[in-house]
TIMI-2910 file (N, C-alpha, C, CB; in pm, 1 decimal, decimal comma, always signed):
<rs>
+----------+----------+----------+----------+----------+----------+----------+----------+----------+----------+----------+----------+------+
!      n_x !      n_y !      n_z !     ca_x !     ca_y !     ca_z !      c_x !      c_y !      c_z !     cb_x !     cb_y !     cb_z ! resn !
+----------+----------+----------+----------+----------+----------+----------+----------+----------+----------+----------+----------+------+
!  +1542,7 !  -1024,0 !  -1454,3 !  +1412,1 !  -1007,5 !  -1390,9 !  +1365,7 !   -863,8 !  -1407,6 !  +1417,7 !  -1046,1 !  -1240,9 !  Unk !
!  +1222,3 !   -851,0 !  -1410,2 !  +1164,3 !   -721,7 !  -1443,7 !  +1199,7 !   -626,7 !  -1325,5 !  +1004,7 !   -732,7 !  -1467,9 !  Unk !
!  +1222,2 !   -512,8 !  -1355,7 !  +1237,6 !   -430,1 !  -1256,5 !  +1134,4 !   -335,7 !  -1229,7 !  +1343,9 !   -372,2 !  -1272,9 !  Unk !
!  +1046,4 !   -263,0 !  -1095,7 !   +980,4 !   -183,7 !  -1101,1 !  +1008,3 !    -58,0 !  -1085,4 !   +916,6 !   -211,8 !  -1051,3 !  Unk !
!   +968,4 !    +61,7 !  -1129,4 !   +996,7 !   +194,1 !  -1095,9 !   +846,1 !   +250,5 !  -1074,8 !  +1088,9 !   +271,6 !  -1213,7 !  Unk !
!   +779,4 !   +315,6 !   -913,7 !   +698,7 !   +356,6 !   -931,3 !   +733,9 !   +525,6 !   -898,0 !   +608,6 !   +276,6 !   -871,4 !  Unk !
!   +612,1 !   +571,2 !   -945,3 !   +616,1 !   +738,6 !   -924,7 !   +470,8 !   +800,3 !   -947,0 !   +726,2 !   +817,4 !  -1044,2 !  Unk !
!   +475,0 !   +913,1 !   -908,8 !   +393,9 !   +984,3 !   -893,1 !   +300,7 !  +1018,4 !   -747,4 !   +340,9 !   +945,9 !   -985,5 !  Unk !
!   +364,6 !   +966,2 !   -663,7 !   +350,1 !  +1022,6 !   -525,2 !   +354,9 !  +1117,9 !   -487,6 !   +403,7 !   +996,1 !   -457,2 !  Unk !
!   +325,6 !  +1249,6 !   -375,7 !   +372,6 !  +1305,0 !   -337,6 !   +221,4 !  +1378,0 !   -207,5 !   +455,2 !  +1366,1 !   -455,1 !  Unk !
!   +249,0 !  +1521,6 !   -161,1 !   +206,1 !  +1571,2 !    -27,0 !    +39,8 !  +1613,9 !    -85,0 !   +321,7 !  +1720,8 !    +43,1 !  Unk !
!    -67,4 !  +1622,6 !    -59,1 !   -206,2 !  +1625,2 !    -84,7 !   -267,2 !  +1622,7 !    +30,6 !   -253,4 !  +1525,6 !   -164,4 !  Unk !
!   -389,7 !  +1773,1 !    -17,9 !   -483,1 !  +1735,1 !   +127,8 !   -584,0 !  +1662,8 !   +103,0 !   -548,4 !  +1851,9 !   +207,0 !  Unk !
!   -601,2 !  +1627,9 !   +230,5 !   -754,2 !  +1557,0 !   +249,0 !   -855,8 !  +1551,1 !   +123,5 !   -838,7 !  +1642,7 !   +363,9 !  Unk !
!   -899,0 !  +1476,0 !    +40,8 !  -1013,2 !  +1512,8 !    -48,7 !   -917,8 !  +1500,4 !   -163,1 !  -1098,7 !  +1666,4 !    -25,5 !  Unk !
!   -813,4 !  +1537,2 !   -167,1 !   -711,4 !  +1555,4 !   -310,7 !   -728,1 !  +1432,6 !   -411,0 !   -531,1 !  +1558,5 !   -266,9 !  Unk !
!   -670,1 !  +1406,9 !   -505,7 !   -597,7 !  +1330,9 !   -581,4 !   -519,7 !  +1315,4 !   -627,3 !   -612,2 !  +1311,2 !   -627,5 !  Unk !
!   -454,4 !  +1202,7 !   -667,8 !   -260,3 !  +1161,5 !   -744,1 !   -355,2 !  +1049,0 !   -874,5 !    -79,9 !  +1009,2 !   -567,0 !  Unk !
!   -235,8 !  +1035,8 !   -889,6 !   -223,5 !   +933,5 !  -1007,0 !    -64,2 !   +875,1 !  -1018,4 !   -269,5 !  +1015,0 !  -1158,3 !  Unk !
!    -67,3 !   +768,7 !   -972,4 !    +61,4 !   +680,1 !   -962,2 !   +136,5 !   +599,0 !  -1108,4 !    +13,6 !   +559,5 !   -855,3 !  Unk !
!   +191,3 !   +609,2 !  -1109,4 !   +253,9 !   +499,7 !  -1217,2 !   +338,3 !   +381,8 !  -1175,1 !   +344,7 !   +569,7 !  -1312,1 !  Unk !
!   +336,3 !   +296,3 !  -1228,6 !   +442,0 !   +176,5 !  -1188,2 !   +492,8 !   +165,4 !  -1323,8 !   +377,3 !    +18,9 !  -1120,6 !  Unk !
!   +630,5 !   +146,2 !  -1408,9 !   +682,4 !   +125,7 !  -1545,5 !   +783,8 !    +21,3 !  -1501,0 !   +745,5 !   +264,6 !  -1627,7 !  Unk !
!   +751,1 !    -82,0 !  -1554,5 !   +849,5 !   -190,3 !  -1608,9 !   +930,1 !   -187,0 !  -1666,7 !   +824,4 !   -261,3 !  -1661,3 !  Unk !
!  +1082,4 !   -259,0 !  -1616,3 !  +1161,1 !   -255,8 !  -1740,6 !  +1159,0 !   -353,9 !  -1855,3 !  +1280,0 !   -255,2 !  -1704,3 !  Unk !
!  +1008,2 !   -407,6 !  -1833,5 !  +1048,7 !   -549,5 !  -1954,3 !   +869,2 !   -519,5 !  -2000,2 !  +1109,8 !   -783,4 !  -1856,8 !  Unk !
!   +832,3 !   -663,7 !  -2076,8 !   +693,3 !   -681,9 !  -2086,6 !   +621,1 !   -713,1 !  -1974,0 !   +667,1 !   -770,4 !  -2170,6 !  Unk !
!   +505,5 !   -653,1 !  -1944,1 !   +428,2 !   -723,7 !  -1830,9 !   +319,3 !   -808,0 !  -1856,9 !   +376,9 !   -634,5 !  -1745,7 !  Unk !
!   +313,7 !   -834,3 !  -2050,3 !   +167,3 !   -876,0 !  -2114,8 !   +109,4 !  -1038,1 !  -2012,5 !   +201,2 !   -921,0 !  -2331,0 !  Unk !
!   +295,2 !  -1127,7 !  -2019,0 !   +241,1 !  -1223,7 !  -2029,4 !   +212,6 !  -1250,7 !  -1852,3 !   +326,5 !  -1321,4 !  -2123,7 !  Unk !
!   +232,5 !  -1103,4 !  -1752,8 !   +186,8 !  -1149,3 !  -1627,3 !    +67,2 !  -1186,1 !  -1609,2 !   +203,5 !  -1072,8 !  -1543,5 !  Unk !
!    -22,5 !  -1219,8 !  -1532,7 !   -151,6 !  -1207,4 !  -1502,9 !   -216,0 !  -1138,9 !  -1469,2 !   -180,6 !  -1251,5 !  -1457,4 !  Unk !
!   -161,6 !  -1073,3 !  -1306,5 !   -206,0 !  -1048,9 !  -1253,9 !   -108,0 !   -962,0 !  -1172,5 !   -269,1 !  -1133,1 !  -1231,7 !  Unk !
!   -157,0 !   -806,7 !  -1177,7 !    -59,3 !   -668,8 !  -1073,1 !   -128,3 !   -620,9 !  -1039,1 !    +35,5 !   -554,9 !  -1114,9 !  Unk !
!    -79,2 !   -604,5 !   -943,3 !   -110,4 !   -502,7 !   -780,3 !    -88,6 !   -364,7 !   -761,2 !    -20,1 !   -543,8 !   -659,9 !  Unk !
!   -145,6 !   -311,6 !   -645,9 !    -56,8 !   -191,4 !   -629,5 !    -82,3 !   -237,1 !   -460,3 !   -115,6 !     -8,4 !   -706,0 !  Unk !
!    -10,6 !   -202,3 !   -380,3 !     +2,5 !   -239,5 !   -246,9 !    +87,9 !   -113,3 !   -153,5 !    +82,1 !   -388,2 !   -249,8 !  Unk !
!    +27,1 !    -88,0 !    -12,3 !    +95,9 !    +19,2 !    +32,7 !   +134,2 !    -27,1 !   +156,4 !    +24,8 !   +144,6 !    +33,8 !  Unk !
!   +226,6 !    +59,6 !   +225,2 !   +284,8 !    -10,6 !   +360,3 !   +294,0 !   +161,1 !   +446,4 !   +483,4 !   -121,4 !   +328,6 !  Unk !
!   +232,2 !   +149,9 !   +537,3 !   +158,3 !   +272,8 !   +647,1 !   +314,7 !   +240,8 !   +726,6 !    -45,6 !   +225,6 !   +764,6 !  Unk !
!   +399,4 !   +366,7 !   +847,8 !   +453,5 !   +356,9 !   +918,9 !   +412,8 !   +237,2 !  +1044,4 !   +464,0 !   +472,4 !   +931,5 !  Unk !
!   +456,2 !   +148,1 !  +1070,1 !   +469,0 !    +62,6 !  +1191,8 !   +360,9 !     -5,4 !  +1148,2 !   +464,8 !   +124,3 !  +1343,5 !  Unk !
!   +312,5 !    -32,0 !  +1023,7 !   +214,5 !   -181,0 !   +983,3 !   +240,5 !   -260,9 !   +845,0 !    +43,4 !   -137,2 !   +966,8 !  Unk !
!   +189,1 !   -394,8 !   +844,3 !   +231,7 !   -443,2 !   +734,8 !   +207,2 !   -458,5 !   +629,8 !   +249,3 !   -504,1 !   +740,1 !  Unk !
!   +264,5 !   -441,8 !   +485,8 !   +218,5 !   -406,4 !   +381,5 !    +70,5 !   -496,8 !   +330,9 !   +337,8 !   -413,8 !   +294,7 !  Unk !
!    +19,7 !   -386,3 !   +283,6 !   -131,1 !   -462,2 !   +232,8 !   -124,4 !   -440,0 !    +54,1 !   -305,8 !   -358,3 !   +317,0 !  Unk !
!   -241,1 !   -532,1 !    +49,7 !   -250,8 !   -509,8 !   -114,4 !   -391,9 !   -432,1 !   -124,1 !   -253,2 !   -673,7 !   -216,3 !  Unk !
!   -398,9 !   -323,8 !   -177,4 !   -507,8 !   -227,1 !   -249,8 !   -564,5 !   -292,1 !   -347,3 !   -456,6 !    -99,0 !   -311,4 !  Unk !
!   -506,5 !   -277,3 !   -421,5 !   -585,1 !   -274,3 !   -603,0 !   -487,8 !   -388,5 !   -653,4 !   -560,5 !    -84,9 !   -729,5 !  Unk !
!   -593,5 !   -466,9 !   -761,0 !   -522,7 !   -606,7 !   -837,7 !   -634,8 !   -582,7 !   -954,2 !   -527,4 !   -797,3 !   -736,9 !  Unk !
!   -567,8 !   -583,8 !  -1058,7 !   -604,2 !   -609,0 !  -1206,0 !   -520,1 !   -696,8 !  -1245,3 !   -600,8 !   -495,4 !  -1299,3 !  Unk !
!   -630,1 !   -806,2 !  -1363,8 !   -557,4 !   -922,7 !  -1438,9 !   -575,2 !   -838,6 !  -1551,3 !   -619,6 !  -1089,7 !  -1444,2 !  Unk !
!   -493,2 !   -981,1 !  -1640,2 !   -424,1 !   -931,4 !  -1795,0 !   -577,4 !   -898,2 !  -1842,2 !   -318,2 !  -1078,3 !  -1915,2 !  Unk !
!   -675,4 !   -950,2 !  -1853,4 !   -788,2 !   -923,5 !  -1861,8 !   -860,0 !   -806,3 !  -1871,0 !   -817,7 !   -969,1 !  -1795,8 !  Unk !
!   -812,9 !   -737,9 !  -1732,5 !   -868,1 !   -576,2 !  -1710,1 !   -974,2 !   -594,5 !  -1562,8 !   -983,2 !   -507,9 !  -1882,8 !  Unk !
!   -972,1 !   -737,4 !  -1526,3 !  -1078,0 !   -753,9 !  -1418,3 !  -1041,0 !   -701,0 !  -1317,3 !  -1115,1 !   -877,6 !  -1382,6 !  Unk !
!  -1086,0 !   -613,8 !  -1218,2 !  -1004,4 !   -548,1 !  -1108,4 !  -1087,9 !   -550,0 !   -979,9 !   -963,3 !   -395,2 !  -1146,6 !  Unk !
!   -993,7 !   -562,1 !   -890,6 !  -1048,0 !   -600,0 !   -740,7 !   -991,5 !   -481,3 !   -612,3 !   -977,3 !   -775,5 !   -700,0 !  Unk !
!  -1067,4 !   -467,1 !   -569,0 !   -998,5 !   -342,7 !   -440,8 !  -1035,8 !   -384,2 !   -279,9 !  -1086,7 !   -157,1 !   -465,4 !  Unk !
!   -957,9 !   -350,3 !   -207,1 !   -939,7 !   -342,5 !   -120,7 !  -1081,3 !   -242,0 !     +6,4 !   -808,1 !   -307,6 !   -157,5 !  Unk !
!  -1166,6 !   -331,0 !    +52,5 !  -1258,0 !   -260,9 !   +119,3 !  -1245,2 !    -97,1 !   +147,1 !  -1264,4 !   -329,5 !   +234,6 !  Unk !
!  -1113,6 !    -77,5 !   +223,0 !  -1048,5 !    +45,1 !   +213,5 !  -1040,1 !   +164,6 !   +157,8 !   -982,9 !    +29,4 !   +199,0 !  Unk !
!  -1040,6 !   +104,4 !     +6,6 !   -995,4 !   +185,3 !    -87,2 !  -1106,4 !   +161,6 !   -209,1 !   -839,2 !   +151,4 !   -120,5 !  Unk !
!  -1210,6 !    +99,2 !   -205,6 !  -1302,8 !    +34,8 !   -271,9 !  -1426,9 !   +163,6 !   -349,8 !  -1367,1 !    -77,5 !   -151,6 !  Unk !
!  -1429,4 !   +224,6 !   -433,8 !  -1473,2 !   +339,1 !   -491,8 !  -1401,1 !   +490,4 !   -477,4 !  -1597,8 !   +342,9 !   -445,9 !  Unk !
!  -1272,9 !   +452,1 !   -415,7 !  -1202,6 !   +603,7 !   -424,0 !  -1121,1 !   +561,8 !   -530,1 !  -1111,0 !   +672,9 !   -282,1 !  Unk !
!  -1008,1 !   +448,5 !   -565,9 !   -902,4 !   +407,7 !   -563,5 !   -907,4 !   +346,7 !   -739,6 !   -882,4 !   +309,1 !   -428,2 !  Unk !
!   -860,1 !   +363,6 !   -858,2 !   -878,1 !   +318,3 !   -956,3 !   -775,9 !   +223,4 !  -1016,1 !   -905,1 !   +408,5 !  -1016,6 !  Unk !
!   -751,8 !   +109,4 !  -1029,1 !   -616,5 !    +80,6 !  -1094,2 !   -639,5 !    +20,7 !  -1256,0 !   -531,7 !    -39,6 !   -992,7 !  Unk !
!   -538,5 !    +69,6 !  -1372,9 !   -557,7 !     +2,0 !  -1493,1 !   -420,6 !    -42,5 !  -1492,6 !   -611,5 !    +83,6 !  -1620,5 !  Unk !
!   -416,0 !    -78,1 !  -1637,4 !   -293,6 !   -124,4 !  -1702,9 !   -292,8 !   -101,8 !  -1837,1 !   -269,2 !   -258,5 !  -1683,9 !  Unk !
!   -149,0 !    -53,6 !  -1934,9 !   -122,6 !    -12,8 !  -2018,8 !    +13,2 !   -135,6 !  -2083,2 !   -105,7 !   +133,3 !  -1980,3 !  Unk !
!    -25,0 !   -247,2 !  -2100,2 !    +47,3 !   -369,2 !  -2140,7 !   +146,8 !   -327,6 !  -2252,5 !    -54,7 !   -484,7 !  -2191,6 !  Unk !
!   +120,6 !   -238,5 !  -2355,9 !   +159,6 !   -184,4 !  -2447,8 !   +304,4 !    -80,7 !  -2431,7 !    +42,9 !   -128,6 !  -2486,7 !  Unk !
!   +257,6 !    -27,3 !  -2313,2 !   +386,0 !    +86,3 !  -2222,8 !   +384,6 !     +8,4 !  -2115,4 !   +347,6 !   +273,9 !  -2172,2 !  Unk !
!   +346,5 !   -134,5 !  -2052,7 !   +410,6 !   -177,4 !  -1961,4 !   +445,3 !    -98,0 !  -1801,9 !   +510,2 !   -203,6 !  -2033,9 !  Unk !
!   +286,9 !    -33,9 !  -1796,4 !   +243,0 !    +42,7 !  -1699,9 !   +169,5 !     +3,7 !  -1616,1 !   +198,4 !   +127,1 !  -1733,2 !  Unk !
!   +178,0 !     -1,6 !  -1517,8 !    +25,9 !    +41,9 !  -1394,0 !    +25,8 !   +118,8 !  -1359,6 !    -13,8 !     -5,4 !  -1274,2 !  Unk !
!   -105,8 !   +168,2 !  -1330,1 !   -151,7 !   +275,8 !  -1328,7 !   -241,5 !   +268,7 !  -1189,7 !   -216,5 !   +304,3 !  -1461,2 !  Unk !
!   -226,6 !   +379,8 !  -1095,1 !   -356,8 !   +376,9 !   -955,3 !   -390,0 !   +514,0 !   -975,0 !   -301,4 !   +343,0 !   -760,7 !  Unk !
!   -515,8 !   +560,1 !   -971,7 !   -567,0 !   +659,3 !   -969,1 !   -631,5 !   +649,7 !   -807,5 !   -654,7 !   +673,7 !  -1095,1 !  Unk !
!   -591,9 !   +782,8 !   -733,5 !   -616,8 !   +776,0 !   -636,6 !   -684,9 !   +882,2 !   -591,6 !   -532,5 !   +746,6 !   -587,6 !  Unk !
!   -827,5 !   +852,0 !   -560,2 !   -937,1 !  +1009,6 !   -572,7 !   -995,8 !  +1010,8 !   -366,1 !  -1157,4 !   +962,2 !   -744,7 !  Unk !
!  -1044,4 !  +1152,7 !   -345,4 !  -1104,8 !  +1132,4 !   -250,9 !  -1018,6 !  +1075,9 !   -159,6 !  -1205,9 !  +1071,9 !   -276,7 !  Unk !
!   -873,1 !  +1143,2 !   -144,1 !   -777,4 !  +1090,0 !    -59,0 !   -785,8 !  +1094,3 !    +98,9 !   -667,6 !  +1149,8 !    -95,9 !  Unk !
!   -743,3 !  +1018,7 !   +204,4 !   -805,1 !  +1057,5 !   +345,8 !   -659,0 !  +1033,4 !   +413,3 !   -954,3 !   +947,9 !   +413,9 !  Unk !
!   -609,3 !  +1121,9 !   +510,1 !   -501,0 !  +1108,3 !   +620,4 !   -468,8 !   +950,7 !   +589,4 !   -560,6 !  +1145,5 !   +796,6 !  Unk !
!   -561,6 !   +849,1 !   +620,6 !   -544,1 !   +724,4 !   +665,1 !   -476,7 !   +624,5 !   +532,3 !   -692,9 !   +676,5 !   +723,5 !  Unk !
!   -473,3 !   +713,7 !   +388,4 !   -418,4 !   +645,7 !   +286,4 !   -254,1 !   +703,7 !   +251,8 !   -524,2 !   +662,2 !   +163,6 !  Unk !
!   -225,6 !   +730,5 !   +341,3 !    -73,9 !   +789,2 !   +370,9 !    -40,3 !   +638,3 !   +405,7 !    -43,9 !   +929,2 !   +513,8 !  Unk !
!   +100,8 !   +695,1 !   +291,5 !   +177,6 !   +532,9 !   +281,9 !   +233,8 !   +548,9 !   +188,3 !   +101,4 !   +393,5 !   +266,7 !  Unk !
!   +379,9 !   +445,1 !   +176,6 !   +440,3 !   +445,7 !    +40,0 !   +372,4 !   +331,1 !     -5,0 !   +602,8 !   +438,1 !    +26,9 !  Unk !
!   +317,9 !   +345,7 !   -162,8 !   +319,6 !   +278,0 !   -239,4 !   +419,4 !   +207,2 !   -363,5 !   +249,3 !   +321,0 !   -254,5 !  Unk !
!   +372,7 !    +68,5 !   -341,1 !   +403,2 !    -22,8 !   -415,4 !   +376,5 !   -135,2 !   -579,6 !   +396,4 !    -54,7 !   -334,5 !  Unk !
!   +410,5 !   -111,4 !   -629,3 !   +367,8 !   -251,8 !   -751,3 !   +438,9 !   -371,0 !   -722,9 !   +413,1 !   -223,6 !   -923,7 !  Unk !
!   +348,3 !   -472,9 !   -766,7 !   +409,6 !   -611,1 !   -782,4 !   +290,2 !   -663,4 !   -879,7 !   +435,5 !   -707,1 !   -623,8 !  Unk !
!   +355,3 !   -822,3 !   -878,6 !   +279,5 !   -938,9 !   -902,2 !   +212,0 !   -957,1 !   -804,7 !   +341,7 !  -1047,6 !   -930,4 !  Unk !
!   +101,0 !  -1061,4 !   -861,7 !     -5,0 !  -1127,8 !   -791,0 !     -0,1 !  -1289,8 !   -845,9 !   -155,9 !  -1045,9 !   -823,0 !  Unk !
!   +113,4 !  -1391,5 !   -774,6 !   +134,9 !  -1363,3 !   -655,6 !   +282,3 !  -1304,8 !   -671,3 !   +110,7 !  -1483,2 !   -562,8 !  Unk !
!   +318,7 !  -1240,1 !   -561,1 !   +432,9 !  -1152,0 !   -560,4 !   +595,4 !  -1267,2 !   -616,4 !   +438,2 !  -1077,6 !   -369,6 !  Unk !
!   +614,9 !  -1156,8 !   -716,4 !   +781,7 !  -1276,3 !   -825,1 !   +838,4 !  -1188,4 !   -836,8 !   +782,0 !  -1367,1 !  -1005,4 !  Unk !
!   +822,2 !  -1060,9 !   -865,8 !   +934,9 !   -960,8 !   -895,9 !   +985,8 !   -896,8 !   -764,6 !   +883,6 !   -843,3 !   -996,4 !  Unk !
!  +1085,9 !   -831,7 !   -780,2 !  +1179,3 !   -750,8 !   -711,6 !  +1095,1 !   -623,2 !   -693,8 !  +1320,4 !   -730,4 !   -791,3 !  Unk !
!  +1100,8 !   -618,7 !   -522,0 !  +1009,8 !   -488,1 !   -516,9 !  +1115,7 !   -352,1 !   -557,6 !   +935,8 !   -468,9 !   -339,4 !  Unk !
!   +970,3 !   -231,6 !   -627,5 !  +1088,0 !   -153,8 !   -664,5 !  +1100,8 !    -23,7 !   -552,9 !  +1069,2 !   -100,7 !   -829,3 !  Unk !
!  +1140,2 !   +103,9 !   -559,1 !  +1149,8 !   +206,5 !   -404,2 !  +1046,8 !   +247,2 !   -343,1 !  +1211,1 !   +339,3 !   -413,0 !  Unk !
!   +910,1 !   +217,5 !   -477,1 !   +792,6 !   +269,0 !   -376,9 !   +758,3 !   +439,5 !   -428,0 !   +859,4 !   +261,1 !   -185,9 !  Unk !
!   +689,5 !   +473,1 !   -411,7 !   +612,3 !   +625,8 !   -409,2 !   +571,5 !   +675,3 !   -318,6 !   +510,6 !   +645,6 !   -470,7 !  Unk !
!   +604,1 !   +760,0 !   -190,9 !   +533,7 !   +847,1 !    -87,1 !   +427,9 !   +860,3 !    -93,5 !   +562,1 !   +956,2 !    -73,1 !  Unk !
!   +314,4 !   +861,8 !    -59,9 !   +184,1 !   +947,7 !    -30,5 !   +165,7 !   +985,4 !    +85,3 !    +68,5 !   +891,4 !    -57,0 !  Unk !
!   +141,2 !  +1125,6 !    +85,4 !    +92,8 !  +1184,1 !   +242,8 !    -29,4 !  +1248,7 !   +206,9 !   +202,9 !  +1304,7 !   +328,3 !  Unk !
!    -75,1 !  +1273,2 !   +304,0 !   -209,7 !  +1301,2 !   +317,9 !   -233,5 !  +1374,1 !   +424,3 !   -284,8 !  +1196,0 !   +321,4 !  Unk !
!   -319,6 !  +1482,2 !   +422,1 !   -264,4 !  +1580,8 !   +488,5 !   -408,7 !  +1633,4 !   +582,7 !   -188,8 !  +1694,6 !   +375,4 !  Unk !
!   -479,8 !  +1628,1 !   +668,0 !   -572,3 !  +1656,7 !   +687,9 !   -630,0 !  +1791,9 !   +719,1 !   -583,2 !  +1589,8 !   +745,7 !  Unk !
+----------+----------+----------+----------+----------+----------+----------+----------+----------+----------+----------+----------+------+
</rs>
């Protein structure tokens, strides 16, 4: 089974930006459909951003014109670009499927710093 490794998290103020990666250890061509999803201290994980194999992408009210996600099928990447960051998007982030099949992988920190 595919394994995830995400990265590119880390401490940012208010207004900042990251850029996340998720890398697969296998192909992700023939998935459909990946996520990026975050989980806040003492609430339950939500899903942000979903792009299909396509490139069609959907966001999360939340995160809906700050928040960018692609995919790189070729390097077997996702990708979240995360602009216009606010305290309230502090959270580790996540990749998966849509609907969720793989093994979640450790996640990426984001803090946010006001």
């Amino acid at each position: 089974q595919l394994q995830l490794v995400e990265s590119g998290g880390g401490l940012v103020q208010a207004g900042g930006s990251l850029r996340l990666s998720c890398a697969a250890s296998g192909s992700i061509f023939s998935i459909n459909a990946m996520a990026w999803y975050r989980q806040a201290p003492g609430k339950q994980r939500e899903r942000v951003a979903i792009i299909t194999r396509g490139g069609t992408t959907n966001y999360a009210d939340s995160v809906n014109g700050r928040f960018t996600i692609s995919r790189d099928n070729a390097k077997n990447t996702v990708y979240l670009q995360l602009n216009s960051l606010k305290p309230e998007d502090t959270a580790v982030y996540y990749c998966n499927s849509v609907p969720i099949n793989l093994l979640w992988g450790q996640g990426t920190q984001v803090t946010v710093s006001s």
